[in-house]
C-alpha positions as CSV (number, residue, x, y, z in Angstrom):
1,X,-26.6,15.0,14.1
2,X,-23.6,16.7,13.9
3,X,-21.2,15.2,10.8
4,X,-17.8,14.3,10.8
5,X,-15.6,16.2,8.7
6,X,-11.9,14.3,9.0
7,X,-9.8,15.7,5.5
8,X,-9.2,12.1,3.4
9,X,-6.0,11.1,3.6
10,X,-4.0,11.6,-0.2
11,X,-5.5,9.2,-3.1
12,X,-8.5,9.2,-0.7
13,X,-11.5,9.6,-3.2
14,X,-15.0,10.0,-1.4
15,X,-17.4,7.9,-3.6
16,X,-19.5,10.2,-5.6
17,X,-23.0,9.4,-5.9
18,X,-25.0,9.2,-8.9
19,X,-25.7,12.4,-11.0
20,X,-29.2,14.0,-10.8
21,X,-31.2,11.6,-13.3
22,X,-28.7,9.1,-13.1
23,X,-30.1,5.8,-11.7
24,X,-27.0,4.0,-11.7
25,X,-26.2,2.5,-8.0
26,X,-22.8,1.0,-7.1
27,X,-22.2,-2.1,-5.0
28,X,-19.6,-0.6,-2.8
29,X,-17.1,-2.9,-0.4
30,X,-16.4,-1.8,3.1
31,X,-12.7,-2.9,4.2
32,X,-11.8,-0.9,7.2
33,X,-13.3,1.3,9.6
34,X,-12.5,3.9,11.6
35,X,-13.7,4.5,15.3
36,X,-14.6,7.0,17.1
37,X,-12.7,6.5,20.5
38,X,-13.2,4.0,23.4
39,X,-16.4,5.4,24.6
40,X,-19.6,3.4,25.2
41,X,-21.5,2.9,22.0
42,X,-18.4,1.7,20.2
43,X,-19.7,4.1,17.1
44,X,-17.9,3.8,13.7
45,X,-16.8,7.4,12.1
46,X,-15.9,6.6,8.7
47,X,-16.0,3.4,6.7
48,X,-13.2,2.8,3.6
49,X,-12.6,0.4,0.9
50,X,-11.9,0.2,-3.1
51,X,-13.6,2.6,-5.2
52,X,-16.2,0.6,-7.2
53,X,-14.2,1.2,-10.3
54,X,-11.7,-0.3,-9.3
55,X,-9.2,3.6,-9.1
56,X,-8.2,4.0,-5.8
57,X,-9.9,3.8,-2.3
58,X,-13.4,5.5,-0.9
59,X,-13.5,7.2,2.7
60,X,-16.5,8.2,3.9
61,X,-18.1,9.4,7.5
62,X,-20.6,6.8,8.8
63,X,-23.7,9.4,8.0
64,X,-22.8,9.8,4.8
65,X,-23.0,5.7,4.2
66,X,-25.9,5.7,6.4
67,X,-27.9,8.0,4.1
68,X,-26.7,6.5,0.8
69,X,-28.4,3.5,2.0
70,X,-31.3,5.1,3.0
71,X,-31.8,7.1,0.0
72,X,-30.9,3.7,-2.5
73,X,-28.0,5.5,-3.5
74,X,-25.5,2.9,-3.4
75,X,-25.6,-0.8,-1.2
76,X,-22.4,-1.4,0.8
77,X,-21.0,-5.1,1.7
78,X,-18.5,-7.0,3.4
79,X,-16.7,-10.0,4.2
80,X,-16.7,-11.5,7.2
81,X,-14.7,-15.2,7.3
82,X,-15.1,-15.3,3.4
83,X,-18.6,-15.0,3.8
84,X,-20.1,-11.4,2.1
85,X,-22.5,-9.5,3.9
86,X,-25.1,-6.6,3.3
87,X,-25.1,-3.5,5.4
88,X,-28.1,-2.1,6.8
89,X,-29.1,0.6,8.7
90,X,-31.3,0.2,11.7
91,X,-32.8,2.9,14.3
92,X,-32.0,2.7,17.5
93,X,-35.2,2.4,19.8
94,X,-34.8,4.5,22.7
95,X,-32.4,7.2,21.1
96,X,-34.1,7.0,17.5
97,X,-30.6,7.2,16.3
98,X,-30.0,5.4,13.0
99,X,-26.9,3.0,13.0
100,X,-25.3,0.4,10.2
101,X,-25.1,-3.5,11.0
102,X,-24.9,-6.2,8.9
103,X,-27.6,-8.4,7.9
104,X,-28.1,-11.9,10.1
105,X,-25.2,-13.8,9.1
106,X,-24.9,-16.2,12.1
107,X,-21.7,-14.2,13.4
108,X,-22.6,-12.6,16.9
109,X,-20.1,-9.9,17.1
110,X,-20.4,-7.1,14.9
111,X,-18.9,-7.7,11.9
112,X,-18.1,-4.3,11.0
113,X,-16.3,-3.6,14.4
114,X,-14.0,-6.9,13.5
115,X,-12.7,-5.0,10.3
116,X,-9.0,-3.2,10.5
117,X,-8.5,0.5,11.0
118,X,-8.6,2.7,7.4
């Protein structure tokens, strides 16, 4: 899986995750997305939002997001029509390729593709 690498634009912070031995995870709100181009599988590159403590914004590519969520690093959210949402990753079944969604909220469309551009 080849990662994307896109410098963050200034006062861009990436979110840092927890310190070895550190146990602390972050609830961290996704505001904006950025795609990667008008092909097919409408993949998102990078996700964005406010750091969790509150200084600045977070930018970070989608695998990044996709394995703090695996790992139980940090759990990302949303709003979608003032309702908040969890992320989740899901594997694609014939590619195996892992990909983020949001958990059954009653919305059809993907809720992360209806977020603004970072």
């Amino acid at each position: 899986m080849q990662e994307n690498r896109t410098p963050l634009a200034r006062g861009v912070k990436a979110i840092v995750p927890p310190s070895k031995g550190d146990d602390t995870m972050s609830d961290v709100r996704v505001t904006c997305i950025k795609r990667d181009g008008a092909d097919a599988d409408r993949r998102i590159d990078r996700l964005g939002g406010p750091q969790p403590d509150g200084d600045g914004n977070w930018n970070q590519s989608i695998d990044d997001v996709i394995n703090y969520i695996r790992n139980g690093t940090h759990r990302f959210w949303t709003s979608v029509s003032g309702k908040s949402v969890w992320l989740q990753v899901k594997q694609h079944p014939t590619s195996g390729r892992y990909y983020l969604t949001t958990q059954g909220d009653g919305f059809p469309p993907n809720n992360l593709l209806s977020l603004p551009e970072c």
